[in-house]
N, C-alpha and C positions, 0 to 999 in steps of 0.2 A: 589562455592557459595560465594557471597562479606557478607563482615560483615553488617549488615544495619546499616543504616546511618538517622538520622533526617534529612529533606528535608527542613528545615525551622526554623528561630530564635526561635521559640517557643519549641522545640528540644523534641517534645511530639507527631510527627507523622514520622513514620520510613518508608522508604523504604525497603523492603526486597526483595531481587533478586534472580533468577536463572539463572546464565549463562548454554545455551546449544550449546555446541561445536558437539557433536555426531551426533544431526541430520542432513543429508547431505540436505533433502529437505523438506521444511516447506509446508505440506500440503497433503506429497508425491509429490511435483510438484516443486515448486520454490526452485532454488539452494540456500542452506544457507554457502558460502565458508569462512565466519569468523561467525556463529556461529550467533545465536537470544538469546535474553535475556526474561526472562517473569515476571515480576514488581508484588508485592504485595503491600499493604502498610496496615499499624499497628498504629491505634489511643489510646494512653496510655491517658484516661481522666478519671472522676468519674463513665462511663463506657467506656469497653475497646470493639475497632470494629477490625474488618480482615476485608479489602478490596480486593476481591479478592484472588485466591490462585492459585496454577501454575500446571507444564504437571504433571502429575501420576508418570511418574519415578522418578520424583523428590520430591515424597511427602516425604520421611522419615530425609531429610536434613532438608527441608521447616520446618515440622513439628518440629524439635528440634529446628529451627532458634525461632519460636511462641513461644514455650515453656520457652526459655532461656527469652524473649524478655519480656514476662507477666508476668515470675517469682516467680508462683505462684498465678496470681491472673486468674478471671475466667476470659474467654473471653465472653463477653454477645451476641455480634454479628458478624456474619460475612457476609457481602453486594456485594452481586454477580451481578455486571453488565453484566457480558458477559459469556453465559455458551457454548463456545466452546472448546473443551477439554483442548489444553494446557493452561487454565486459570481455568476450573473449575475440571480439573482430579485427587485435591487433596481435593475436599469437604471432601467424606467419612471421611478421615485420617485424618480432622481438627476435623469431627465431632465427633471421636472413641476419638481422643485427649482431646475435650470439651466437654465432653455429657451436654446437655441442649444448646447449642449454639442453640442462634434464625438467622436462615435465611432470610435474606432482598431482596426479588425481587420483579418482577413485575408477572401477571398473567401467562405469555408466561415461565416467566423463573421458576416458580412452577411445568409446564406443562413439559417444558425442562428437569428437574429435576427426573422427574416421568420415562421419556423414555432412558433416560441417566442410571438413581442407581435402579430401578425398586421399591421404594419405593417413598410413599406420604408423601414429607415435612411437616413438619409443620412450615410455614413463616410467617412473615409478610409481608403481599401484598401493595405493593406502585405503586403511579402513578403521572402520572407531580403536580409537586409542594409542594408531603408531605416533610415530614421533620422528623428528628429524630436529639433529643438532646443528647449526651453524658455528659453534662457538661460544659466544657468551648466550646467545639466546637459542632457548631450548620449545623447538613448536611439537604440538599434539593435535590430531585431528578430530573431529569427529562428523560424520555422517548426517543430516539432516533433508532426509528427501522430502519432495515432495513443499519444500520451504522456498522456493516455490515451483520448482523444476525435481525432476527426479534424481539428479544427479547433484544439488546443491548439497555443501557441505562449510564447516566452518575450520579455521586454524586459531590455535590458542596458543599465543607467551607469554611459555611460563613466569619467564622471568622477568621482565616488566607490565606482566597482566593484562598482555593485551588480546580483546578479542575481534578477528578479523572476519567481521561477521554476513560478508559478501548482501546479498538485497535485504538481510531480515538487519530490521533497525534503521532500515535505510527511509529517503521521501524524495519527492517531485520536488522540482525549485533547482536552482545555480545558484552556487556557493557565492554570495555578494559582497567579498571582499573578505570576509570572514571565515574562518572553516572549521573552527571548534567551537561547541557547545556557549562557551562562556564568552563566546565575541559577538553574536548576531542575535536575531530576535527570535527567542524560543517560542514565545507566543505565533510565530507564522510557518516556522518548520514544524510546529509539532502538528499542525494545522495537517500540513503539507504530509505531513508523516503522515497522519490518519486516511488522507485522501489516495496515498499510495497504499497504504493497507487494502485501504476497501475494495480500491478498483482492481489490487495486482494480487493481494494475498489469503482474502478475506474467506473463498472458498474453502483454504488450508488451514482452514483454524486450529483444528483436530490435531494437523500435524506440527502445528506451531507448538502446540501445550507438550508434545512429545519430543519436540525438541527443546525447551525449557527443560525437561528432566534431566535431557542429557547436558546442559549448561550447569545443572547444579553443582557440578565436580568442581567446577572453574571458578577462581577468585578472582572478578572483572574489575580491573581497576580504569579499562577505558574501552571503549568500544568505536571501531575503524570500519564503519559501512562502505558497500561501493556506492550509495546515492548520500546525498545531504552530510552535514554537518560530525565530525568527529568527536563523539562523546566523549571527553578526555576529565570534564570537570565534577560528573554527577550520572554515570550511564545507568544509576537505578531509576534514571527519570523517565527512559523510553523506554529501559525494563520494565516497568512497573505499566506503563498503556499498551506496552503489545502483548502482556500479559491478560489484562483487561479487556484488551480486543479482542481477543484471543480467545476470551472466553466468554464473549459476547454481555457482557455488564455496561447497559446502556448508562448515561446520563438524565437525569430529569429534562425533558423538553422535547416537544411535537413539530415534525416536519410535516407541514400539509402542502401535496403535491397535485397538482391542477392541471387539465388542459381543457383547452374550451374552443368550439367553432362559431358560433355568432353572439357569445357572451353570457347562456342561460345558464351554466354550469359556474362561469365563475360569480356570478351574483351569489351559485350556490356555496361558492368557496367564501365568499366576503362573509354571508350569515353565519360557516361554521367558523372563523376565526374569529368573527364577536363573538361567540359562544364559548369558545375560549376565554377570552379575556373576561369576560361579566366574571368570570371566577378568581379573576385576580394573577392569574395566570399569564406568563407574558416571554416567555423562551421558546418563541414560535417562529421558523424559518420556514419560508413557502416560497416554492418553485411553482415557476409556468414550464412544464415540462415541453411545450415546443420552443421553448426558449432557454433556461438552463442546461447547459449540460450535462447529459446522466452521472459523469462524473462527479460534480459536486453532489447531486440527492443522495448518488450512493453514501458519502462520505457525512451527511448530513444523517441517514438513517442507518450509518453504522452508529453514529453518536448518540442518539436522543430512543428513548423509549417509545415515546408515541408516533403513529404512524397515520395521517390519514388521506388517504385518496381518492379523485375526484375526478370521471371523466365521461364525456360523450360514449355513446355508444355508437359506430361507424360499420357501414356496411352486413350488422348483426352481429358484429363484434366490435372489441374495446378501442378508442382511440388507439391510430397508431402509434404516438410515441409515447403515451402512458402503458404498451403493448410491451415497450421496449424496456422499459424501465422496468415494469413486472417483472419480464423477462430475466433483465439482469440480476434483479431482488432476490430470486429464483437458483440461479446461477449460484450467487454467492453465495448461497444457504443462511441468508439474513433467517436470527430468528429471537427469541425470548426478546418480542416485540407487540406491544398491545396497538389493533389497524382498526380503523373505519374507515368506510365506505359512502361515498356517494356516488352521485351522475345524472344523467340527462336522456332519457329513451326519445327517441321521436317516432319513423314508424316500424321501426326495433328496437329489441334491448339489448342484452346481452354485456354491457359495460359493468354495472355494478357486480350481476354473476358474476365475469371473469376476476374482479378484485375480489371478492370473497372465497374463490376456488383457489385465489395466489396464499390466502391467507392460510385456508385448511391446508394447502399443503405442505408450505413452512412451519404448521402446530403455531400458528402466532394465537395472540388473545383476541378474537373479534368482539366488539363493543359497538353495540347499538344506542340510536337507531340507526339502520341502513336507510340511504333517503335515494328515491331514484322519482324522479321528476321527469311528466308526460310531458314533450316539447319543451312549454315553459313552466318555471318551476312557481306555484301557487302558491299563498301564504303559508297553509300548513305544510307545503315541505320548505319553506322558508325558516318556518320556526322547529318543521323536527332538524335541520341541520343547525342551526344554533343549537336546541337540545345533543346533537352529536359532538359540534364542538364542549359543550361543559362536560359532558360524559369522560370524554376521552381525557378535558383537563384533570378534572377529579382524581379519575385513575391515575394518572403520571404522579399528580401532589401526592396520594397515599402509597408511593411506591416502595415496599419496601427492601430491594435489590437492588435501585438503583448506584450509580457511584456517584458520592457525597463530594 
């Protein structure tokens, strides 16, 4: 656990952290290979708030960090945006710590509350636009469901502009010694941002753009995620890409995604990525989808406009884990994405259909040729999959929506 730190000249609102190295996957699903962090923060004013608190195995740290941090005095509140466990699985242990603590949520997170500790809070219930004074610092709330729980919601201060912006803004990764923006390396949090968008948020796009409307009010001079890095130096910098995620404005550059069982399809995959390149083209990231984790391709094909995939066809239908990926692609509602197709039939097909029915049904751009290769794949579909990969490159070079 890092020491906490004041997040701001006014040196009376602390961050308190948990790094979590242990867990290998956040959610049970998404690999975490350096570890998530889980943000608290602590308002020391004429009344004292807990924003937030972190996963359950960590409450007895957490809880002595509060303790040391108050010093003595009560805690009057503690304001729960987001009751997904590793943010809310130290309630209890705050509340054993502070008997009389008042609870700050909204309706859903009361309800949340009830089915989670099997006990009825007693809170105070808030909804867009109330507010709660501590003293010098003046907080407002506002509502953002579905960002990515139905009950998520954010807190703004006023008075030192800061926004407490619970998982949105937030990423994958442990705080590595650093914990604001201007101390660690943006190039691999933002990375890491994107990766936790794709796989944790990316379905709620919709509701993300409707919550930016409601941020519009607010004049953010720092933004306090519960995962990653405290945007204190420049928070229009991860405003500006969950923006963009948000509303699905790829990047120039093609994810070609492959799996293969006795190697005919990936020879197919080697031809269309020459075909690529003879264009001059060369921002091309390719997953062996039995070996990458769907994590990374998602986070790969939130980023990049072009898409293309490539797989055996197994038991009359698609490879399993290119099945899986589909699937997921699916799920998040990936779209204003240009996809080809390849594969490998031997004595069924069924693999290229199923990517081309993933594609109609996300409205992507399909771009030919579709190349599906009998057992082994023969010179002319050797060369219409090089002809797929320039196709695909072309279209990405004349993109005109891409983000520059």
């Amino acid at each position: 656990m890092h020491d906490p730190k004041p997040i701001n000249a006014a040196k009376d609102i602390f961050w308190i952290g948990v790094n979590d190295r242990d867990t290998d996957l956040f959610e049970g699903v998404w690999p975490l290979p350096r570890g998530v962090s889980y943000n608290s923060y602590l308002i020391l004013d004429e009344k004292v708030a807990l924003l937030d608190t972190v996963k359950a195995k960590s409450a007895i740290p957490f809880e002595q960090q509060v303790l040391k941090l108050t010093g003595g005095r009560h805690l009057d509140y503690l304001i729960i945006n987001h009751m997904e466990p590793d943010h809310a699985g130290s309630i209890p242990a705050i509340m054993k710590a502070f008997p009389g603590v008042k609870l700050v949520g909204n309706a859903k997170t009361a309800k949340f509350i009830e089915e989670f500790f099997s006990f009825t809070p007693d809170m105070l219930i808030v909804t867009d636009g109330d507010t709660l004074d501590l003293g010098r610092h003046k907080l407002s709330f506002a509502l953002v469901p579905m960002v990515h729980w139905p009950e998520t919601m954010v807190t703004y201060d006023a008075t030192d502009k800061v926004l407490f912006s619970m998982d949105a803004f937030g990423g994958f990764s442990a705080l590595e010694g650093g914990i604001f923006d201007d101390e660690v390396d943006l190039e691999y949090y933002e990375d890491e941002a994107l990766r936790y968008y794709a796989n944790i948020v990316g379905r709620h796009s919709q509701m993300v753009q409707r919550a930016f409307q409601k941020l519009a009010g607010f004049d953010i001079k720092c933004i306090a995620p519960t995962h990653g890095p405290v945007w204190r130096k420049d928070p229009g910098v991860i405003m500006k890409l969950y923006d963009r995620w948000s509303r699905q404005i790829p990047e120039q550059g093609i994810v070609l995604a492959y799996g293969t069982m006795y190697g005919n399809t990936e020879r197919m995959m080697e031809a269309v990525a020459r075909g690529i390149t003879e264009t001059g083209f060369s921002k091309v990231r390719i997953h062996d989808v039995s070996r990458s984790h769907a994590s990374y391709i998602l986070r790969d094909a939130w980023r990049y406009k072009g898409l293309i995939l490539g797989a055996p066809s197994y038991d009359t239908m698609l490879f399993p884990p290119m099945e899986h990926l589909v699937n997921l692609l699916e799920i998040k509602k990936l779209a204003n994405r240009v996809l080809g197709a390849f594969g490998s039939a031997g004595w069924s097909g069924g693999a290229v259909s199923r990517i081309l029915k993933f594609g109609e049904n996300n409205k992507l751009e399909i771009i030919g040729p579709s190349v599906e290769a009998k057992f082994a794949p023969k010179p002319a579909d050797i060369e219409a999959c090089r002809q797929l990969g320039r196709t695909v490159a072309e279209r990405i070079m004349a993109c005109p929506d891409c983000a520059r």
